[in-house]
N, C-alpha and C positions, 0 to 999 in steps of 0.2 A: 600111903600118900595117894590122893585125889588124882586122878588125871588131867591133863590140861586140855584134851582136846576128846572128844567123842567121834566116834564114827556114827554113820547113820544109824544101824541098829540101835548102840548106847542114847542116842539124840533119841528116837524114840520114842524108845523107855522110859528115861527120863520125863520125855513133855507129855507122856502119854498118848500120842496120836500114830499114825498110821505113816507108811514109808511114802505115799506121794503129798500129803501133809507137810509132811519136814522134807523132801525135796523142793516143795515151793518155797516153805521159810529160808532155805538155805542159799536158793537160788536166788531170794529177790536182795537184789544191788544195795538197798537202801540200809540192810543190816549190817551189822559191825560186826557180830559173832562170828562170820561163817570165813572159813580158813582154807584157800583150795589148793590141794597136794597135788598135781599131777591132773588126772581126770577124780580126782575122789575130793568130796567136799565132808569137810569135819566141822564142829561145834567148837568154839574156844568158851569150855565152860565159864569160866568168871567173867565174860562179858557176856552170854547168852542169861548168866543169873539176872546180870546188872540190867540187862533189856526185860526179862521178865517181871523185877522192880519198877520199874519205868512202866509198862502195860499197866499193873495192878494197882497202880495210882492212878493213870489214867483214868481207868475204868468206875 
C-alpha cells in the first residue's frame, strides 16, 4: 500500500529537489497538499500528484 502522506525526506525524493526547496513548497499557504502534524509538515501524496497535474498543463 502507497502511503498517504510523505515526510520531508520522502517529498524530496519524490519531486526531486533539495530540503529548503520543499520546505518553501510546503510552507507557502496557497497549497493544498501540505499537511502539518505538530511542528513537522508532511505531503498528502494524491493531492500533491493532483497539483503537479495542474502545473504540467499549465506549463
Amino acid at each position: 500500500m502507497d502511503k498517504a502522506l510523505l515526510n520531508i525526506n520522502e517529498f524530496c525524493e519524490y519531486m526531486g529537489i533539495g530540503k529548503t526547496k520543499a520546505r518553501e513548497l510546503l510552507n507557502n499557504p496557497k497549497n493544498r497538499f501540505t499537511v502539518r502534524i505538530g511542528n513537522r509538515l508532511y505531503a498528502n501524496k494524491k493531492l500533491l500528484d493532483e497539483w503537479l497535474e495542474y502545473q504540467c498543463k499549465r506549463a
